[in-house]
N, CA, C and O atoms as CSV, one atom per row, in Angstrom:
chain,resi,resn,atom,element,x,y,z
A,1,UNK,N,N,-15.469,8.507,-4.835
A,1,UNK,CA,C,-15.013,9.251,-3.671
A,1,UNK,C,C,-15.826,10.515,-3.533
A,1,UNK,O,O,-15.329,11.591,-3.867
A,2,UNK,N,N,-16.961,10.442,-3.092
A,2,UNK,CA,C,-17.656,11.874,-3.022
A,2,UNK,C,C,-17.276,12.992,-1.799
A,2,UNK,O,O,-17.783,14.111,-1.731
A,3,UNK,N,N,-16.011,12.303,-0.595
A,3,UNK,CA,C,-15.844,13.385,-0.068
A,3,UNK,C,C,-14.187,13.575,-0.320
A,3,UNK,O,O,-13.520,14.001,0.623
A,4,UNK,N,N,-13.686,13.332,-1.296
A,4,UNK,CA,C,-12.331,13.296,-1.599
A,4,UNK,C,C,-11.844,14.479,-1.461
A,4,UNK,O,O,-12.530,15.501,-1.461
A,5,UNK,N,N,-10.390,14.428,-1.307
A,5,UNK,CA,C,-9.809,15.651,-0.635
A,5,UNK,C,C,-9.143,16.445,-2.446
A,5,UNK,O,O,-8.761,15.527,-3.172
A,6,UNK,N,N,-9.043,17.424,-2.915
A,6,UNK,CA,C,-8.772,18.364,-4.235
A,6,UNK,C,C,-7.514,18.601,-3.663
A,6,UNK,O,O,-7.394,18.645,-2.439
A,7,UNK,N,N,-6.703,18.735,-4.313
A,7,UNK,CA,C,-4.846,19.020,-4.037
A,7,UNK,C,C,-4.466,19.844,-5.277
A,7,UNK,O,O,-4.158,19.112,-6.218
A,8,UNK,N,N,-4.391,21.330,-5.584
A,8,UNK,CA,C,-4.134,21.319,-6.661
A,8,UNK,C,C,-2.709,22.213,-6.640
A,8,UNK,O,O,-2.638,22.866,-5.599
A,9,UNK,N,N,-1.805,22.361,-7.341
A,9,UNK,CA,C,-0.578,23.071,-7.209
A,9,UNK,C,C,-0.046,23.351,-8.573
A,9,UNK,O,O,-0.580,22.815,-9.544
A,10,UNK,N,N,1.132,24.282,-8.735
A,10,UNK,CA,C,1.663,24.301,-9.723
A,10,UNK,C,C,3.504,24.522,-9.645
A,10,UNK,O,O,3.995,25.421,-8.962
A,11,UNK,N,N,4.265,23.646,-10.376
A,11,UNK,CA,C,5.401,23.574,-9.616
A,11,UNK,C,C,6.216,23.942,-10.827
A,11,UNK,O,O,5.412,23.717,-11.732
A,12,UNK,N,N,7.344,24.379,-11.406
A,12,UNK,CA,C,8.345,24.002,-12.524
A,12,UNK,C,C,8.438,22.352,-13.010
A,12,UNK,O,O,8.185,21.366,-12.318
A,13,UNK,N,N,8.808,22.392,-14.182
A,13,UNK,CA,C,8.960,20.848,-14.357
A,13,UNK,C,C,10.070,20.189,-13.895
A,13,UNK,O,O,9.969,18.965,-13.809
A,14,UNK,N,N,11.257,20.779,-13.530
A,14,UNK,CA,C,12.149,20.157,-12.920
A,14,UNK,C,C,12.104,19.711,-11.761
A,14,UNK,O,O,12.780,18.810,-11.265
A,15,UNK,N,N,10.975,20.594,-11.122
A,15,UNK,CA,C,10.374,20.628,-9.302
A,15,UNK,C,C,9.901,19.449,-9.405
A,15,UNK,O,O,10.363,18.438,-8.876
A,16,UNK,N,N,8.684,19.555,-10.292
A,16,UNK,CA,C,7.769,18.312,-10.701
A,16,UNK,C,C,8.593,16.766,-10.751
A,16,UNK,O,O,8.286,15.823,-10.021
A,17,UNK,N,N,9.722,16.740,-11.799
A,17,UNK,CA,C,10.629,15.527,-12.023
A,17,UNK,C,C,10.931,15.070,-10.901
A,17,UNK,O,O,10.480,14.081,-10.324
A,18,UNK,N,N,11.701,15.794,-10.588
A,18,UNK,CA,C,12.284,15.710,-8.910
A,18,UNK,C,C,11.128,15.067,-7.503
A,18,UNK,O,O,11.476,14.366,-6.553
A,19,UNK,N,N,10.175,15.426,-7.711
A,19,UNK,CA,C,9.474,14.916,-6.870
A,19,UNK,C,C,8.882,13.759,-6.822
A,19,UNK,O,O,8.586,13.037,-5.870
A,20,UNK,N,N,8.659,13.599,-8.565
A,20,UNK,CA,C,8.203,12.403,-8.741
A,20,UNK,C,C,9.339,11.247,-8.634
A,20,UNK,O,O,9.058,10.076,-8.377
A,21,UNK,N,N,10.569,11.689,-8.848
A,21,UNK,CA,C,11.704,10.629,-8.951
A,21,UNK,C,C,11.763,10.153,-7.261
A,21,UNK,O,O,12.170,9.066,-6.851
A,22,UNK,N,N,11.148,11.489,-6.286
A,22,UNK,CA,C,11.660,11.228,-4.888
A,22,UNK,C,C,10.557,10.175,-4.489
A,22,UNK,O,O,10.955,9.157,-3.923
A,23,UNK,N,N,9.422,10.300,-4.692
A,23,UNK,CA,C,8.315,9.474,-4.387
A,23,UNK,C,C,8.419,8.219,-5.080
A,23,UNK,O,O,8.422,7.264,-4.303
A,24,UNK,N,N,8.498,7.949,-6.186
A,24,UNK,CA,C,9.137,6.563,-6.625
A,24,UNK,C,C,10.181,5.595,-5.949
A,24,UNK,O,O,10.038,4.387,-5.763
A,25,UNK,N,N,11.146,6.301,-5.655
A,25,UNK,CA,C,11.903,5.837,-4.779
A,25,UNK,C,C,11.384,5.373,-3.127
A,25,UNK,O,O,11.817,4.393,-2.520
A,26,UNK,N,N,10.694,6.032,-2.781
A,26,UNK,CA,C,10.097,6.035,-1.526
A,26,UNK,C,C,8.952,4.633,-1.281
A,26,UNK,O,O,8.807,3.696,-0.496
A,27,UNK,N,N,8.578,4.960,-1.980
A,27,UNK,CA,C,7.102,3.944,-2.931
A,27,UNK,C,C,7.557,2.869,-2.935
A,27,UNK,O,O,6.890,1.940,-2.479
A,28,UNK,N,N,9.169,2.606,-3.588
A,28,UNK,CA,C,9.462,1.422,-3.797
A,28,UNK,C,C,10.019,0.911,-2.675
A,28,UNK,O,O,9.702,-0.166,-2.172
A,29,UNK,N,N,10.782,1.606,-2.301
A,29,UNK,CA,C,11.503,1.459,-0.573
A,29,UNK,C,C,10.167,0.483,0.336
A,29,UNK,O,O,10.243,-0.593,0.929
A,30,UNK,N,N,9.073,1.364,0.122
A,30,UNK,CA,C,7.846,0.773,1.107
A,30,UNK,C,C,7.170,-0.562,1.134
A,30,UNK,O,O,6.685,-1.321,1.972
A,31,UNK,N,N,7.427,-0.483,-0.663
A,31,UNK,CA,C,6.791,-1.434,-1.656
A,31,UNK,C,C,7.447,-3.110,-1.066
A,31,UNK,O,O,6.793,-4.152,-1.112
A,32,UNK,N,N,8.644,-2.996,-0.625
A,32,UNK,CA,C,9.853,-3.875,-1.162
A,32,UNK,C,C,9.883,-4.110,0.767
A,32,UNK,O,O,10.414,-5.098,1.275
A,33,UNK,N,N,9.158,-2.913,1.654
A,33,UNK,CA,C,9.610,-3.673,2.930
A,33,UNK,C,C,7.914,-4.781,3.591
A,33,UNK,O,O,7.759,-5.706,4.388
A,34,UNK,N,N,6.994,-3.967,2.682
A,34,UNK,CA,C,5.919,-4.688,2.855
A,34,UNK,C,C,5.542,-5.613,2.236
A,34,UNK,O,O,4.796,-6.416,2.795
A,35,UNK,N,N,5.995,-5.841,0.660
A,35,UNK,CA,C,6.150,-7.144,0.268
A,35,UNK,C,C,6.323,-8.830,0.884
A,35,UNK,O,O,5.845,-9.925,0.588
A,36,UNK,N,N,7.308,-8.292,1.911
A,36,UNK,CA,C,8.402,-9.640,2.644
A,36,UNK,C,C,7.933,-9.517,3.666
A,36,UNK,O,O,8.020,-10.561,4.313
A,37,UNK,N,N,7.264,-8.424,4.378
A,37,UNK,CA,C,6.608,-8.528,5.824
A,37,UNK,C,C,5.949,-9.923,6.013
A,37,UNK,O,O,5.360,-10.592,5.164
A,38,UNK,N,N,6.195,-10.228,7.403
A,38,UNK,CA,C,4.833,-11.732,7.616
A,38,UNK,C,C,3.481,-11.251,7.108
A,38,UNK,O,O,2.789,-11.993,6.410
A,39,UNK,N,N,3.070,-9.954,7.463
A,39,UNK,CA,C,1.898,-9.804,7.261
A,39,UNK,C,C,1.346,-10.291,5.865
A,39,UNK,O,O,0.219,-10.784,5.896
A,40,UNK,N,N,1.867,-10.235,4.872
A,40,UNK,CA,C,1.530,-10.329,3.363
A,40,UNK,C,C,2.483,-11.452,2.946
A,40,UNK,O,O,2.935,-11.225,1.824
A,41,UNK,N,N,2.962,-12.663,3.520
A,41,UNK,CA,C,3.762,-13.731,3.125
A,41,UNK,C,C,2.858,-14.690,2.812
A,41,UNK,O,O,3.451,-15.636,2.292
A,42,UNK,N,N,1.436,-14.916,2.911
A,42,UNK,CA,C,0.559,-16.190,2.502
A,42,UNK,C,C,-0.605,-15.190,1.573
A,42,UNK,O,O,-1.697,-15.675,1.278
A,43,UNK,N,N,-0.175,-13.532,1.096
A,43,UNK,CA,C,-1.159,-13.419,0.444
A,43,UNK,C,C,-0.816,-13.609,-0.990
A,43,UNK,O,O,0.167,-12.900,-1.202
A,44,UNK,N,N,-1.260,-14.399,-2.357
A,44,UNK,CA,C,-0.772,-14.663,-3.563
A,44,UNK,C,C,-0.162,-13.385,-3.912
A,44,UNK,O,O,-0.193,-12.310,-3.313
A,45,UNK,N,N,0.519,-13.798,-5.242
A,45,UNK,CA,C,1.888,-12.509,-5.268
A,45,UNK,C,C,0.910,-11.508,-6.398
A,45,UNK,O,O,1.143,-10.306,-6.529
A,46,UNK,N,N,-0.028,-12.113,-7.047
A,46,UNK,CA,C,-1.223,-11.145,-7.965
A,46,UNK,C,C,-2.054,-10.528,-7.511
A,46,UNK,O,O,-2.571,-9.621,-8.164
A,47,UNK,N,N,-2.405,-10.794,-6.373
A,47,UNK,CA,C,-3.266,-9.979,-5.079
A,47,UNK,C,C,-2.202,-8.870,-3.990
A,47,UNK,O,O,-2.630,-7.834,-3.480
A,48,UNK,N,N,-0.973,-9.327,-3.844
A,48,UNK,CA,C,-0.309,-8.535,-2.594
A,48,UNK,C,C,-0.555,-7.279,-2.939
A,48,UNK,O,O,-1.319,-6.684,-2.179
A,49,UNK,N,N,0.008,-6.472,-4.190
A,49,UNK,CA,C,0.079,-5.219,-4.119
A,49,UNK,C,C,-1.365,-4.519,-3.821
A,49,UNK,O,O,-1.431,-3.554,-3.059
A,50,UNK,N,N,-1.916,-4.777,-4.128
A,50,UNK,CA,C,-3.319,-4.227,-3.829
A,50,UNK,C,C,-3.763,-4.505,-2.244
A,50,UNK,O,O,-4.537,-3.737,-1.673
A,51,UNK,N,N,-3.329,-5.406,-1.743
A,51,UNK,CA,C,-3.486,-6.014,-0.829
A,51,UNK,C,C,-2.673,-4.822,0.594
A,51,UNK,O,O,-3.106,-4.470,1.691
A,52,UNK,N,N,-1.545,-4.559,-0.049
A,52,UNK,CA,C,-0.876,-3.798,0.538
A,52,UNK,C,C,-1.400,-1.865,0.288
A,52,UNK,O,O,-1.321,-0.861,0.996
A,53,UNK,N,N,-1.679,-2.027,-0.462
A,53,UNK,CA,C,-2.251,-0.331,-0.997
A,53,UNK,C,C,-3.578,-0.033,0.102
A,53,UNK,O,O,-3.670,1.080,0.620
A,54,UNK,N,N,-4.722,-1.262,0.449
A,54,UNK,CA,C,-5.413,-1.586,0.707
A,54,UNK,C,C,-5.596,-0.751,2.395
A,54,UNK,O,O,-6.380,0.087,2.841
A,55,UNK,N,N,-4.438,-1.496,2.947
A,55,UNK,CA,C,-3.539,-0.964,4.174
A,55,UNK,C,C,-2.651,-0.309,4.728
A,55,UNK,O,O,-2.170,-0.204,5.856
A,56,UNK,N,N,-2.521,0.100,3.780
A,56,UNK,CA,C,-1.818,1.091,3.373
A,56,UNK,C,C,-1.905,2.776,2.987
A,56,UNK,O,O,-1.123,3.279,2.180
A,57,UNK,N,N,-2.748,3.394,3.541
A,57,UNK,CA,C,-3.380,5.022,2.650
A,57,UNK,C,C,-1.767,5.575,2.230
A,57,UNK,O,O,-1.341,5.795,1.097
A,58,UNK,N,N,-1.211,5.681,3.239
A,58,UNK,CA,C,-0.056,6.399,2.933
A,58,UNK,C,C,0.330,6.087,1.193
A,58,UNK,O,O,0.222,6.961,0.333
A,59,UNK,N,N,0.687,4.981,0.977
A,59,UNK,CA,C,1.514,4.184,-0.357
A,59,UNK,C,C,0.139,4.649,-1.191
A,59,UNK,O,O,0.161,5.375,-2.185
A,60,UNK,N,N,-0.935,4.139,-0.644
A,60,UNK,CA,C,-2.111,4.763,-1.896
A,60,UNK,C,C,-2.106,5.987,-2.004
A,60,UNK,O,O,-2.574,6.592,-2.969
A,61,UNK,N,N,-1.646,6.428,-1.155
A,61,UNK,CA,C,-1.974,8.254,-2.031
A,61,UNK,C,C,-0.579,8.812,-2.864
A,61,UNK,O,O,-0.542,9.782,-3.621
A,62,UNK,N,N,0.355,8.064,-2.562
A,62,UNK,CA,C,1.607,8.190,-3.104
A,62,UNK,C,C,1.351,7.968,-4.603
A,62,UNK,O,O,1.622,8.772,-5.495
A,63,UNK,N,N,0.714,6.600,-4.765
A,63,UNK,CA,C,0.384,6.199,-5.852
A,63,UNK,C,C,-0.754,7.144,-6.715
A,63,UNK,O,O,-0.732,7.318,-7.933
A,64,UNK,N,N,-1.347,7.478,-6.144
A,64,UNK,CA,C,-2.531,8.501,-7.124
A,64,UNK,C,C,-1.377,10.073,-7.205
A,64,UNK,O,O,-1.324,10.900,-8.115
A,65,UNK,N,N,-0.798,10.044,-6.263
A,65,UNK,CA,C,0.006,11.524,-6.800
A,65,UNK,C,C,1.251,11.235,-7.911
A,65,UNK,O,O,1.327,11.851,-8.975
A,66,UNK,N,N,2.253,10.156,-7.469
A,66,UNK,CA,C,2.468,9.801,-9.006
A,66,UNK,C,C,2.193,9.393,-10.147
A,66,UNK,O,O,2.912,9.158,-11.117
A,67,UNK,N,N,0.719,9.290,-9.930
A,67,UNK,CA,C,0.151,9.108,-11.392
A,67,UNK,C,C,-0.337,10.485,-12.333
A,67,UNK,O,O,-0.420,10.734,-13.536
A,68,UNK,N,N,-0.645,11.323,-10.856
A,68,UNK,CA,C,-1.358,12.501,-11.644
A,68,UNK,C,C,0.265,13.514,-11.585
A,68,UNK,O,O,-0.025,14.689,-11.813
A,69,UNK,N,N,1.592,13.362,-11.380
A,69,UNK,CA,C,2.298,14.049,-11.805
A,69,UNK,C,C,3.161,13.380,-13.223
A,69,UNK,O,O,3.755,14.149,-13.979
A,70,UNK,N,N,3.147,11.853,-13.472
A,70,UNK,CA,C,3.615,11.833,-14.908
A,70,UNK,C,C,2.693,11.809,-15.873
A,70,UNK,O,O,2.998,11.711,-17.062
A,71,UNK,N,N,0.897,11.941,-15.236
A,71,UNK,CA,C,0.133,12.888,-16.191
A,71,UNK,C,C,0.784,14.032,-16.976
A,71,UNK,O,O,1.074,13.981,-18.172
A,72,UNK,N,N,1.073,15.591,-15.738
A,72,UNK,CA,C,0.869,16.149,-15.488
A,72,UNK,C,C,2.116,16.692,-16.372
A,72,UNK,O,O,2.066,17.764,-16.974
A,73,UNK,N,N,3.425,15.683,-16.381
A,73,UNK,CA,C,4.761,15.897,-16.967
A,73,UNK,C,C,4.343,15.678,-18.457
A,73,UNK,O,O,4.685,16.473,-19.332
A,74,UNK,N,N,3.608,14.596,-18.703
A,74,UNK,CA,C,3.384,14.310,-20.178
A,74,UNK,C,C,2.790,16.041,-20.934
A,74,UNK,O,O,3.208,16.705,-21.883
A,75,UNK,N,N,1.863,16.208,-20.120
A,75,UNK,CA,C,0.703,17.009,-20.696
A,75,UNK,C,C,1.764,18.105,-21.298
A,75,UNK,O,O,1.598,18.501,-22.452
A,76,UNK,N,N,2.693,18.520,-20.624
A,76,UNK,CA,C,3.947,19.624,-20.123
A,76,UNK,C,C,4.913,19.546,-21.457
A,76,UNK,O,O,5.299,20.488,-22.150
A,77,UNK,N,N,5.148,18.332,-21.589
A,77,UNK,CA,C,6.091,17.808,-22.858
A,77,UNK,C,C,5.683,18.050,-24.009
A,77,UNK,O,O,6.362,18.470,-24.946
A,78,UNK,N,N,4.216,17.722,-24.002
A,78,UNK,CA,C,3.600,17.535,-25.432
A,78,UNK,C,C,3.035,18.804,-26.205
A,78,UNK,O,O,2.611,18.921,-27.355
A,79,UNK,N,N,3.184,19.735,-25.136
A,79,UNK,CA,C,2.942,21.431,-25.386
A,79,UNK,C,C,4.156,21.956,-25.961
A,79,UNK,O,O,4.242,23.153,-26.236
């Protein structure tokens, strides 16, 4: 990604939990209505998710921000 967008913040860890618990939920909500859509009903079930991330920016960036906040929680814990 050489013109990728930098997001950087700093929140409490409870802020942090909380957000990540809200986006999980959300993620999955999205996950679970695009799954069953026609659109993705003949794509194999080992390909959909990607398939859906694909077409998805919204759910993909969801996904890179909950990854870099239970980074971000670990790093937090282990201090």
């Amino acid at each position: 990604m050489g013109n990728a967008v930098i997001v950087t913040t700093q929140l409490p860890p409870a802020q942090a939990e909380a957000l990540l618990t809200a986006m999980r939920a959300q993620y999955l909500m999205s996950l679970n209505e695009h799954w069953y859509a026609d659109e993705y009903r003949y794509v194999p079930r080992d390909a959909r998710h990607e398939s859906i991330l694909k077409k998805s920016p919204v759910m993909a960036a969801q996904k890179s921000l909950m990854a870099a906040l239970s980074l971000s929680l670990k790093a937090v814990k282990q201090s």
